[in-house]
N, C-alpha and C positions, 0 to 999 in steps of 0.2 A: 639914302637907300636907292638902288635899282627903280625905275619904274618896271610895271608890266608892261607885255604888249602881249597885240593879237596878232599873228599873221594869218593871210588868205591863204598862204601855204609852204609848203617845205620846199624853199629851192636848193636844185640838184647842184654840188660842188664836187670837182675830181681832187681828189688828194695829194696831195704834195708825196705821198710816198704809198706804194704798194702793202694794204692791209689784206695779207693773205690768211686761207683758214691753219691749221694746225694737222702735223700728221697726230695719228690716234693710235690707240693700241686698248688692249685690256688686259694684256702679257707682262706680269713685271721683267719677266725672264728680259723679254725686247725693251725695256727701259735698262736692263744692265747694260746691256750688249748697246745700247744709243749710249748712254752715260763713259763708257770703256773708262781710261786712265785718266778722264778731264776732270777738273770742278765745274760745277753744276747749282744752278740753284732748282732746288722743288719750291714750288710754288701754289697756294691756291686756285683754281680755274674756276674764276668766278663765272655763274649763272645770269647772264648778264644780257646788255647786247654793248657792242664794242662800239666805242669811240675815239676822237682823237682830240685833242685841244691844244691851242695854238697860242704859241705866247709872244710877244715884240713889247724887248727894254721892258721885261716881269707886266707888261698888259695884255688880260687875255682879249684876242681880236678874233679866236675861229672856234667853232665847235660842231662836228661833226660826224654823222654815224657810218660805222662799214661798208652798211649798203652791198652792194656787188666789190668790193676790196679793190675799186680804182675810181669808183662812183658814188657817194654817201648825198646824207642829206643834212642842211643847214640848222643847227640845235641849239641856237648859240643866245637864241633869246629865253628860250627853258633853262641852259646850261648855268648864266650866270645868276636864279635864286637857288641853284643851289649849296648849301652850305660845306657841302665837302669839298667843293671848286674853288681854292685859293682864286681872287680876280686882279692881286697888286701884287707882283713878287719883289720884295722891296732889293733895291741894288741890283736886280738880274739884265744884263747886257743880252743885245743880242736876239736870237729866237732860239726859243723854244717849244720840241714839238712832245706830248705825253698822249702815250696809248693807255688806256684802260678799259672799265667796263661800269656801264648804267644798272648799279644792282635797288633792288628792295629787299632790305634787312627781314628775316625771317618775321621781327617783332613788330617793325613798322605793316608787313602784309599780313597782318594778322586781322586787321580791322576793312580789307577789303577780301579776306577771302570769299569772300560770300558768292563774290560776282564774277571774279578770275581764276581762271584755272592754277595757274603758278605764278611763284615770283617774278621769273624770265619775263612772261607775256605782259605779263601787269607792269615792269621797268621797259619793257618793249614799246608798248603802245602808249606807257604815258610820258617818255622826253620826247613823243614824234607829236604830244597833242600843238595844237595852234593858240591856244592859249595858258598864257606863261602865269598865269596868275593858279587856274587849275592845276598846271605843271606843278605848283608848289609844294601843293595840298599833299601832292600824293608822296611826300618825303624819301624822296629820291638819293642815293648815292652813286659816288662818283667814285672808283678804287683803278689807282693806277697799277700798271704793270711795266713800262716799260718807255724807254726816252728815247726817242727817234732819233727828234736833233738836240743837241745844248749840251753842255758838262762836258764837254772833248775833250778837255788834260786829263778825265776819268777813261780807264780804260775796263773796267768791271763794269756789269749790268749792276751787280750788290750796290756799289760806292755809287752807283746813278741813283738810286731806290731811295739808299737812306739821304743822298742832297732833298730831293723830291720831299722828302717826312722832315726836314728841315726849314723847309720852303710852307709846311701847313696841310700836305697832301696825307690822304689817306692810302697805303700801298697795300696792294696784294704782301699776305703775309708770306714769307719764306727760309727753307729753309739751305743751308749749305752741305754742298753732298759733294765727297766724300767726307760725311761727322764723324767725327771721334769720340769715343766715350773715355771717360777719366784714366781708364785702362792703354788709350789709343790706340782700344779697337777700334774696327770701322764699323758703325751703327746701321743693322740691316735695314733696308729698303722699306718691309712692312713695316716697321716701329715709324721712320719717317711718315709714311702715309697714316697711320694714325694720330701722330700729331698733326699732321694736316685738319684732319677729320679734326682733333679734337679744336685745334684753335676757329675754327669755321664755326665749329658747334658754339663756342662762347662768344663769340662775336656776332653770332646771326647770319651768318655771310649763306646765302645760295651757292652753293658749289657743283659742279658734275664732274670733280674731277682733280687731278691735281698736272702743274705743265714743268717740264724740265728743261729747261733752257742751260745753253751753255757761257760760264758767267764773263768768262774773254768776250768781248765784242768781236773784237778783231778776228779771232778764232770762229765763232759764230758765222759774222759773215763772208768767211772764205770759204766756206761750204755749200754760200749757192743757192739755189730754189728751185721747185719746180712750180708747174700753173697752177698747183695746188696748194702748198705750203713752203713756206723756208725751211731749209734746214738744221738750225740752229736748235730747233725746239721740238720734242715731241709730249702728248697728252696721254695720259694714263687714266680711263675713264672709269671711275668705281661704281659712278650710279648714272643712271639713265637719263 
């Protein structure tokens, strides 16, 4: 098993790649007109705070938070007791790099509400503590969303998601947009967002939201960025 450790503190690490925030909306209308003629995936927006983990020949060697989205901090001795963090990926060449998010499970934060305002803060402020043995306590989850570097002969963000739930990882759940229903109509927007809701709701998952990304990578990144967000992806915010 892992030992614990304590550190004196969080040292500052710049990112191997640009973790910018997300454009927003509360318009479905503005998620059609984003989504146009592409596939899409909807996806949960988990309630979190965002991290990234670093993997070399399936070992993980980096783990680290947003922070300012070119500046995070070093999380990698909290990171590996947690149980949702694959730490051997058996066969895996190479690097790989996986974005997700630090959540507490509706049921696991049930026995700290006492003291914390929300899930958010309470997954916030407990992968930043300095000691990893505490870190534990507080039963922490790790839900990926999205693979920076690795799986290259993959050209979907989907086909990246489910190697990831192959490999032992927990993913953001999602859905594929334009759905068909058995008729091959196209399945409106608010019924997806409901399932959204519903599957968050039986898994415990914190949400604010749900993000719609476009599932071509390639497509995705020829769209660009500004100093605020890529364009690949926008958030549909249901709750506050």
């Amino acid at each position: 098993s892992i030992p614990y450790e304590v550190v004196t503190e969080l040292k500052k690490v710049a990112h191997s790649h640009k973790m910018l925030s997300l454009q927003k909306t509360k318009e479905l209308e503005e998620v059609e007109t984003f989504i146009g003629d592409k596939l899409v995936l909807a996806m949960c927006k988990m309630d979190g705070l965002t991290c990234s983990l670093t993997y070399k020949d399936g070992r993980l060697i980096a783990a680290e938070t947003r922070g300012n989205g070119l500046i995070g901090e070093d999380i990698l001795h909290n990171i590996v007791h947690l149980r949702s963090v694959p730490k051997h990926l058996q066969g895996l060449r190479g690097t790989l790099v996986v974005d997700g998010e630090i959540i507490c499970t509706l049921t696991d934060f049930e026995k700290f509400a006492s003291d914390y305002k929300n899930p958010r803060n309470f997954a916030a402020g407990s992968i930043r503590l300095l000691d990893s043995r505490e870190c534990k306590k507080r039963n922490l989850t790790f839900v990926a969303w999205d693979v920076i570097e690795g799986f290259e002969h993959l050209e979907l963000l989907s086909d990246k998601l489910l190697r990831l739930v192959s490999y032992g990882f927990t993913v953001a759940p999602f859905y594929t947009i334009p759905a068909l229903d058995a008729d091959g109509n196209k399945v409106p927007l608010d019924i997806i967002i409901d399932q959204i809701k519903g599957n968050a709701e039986r898994n415990g998952y914190p949400i604010d939201g749900a993000v719609f990304k476009f599932d071509d990578i390639k497509y995705g990144k020829s769209l660009g960025e500004t100093s605020h967000h890529f364009k690949n992806a926008i958030a549909y915010k249901f709750y506050d």
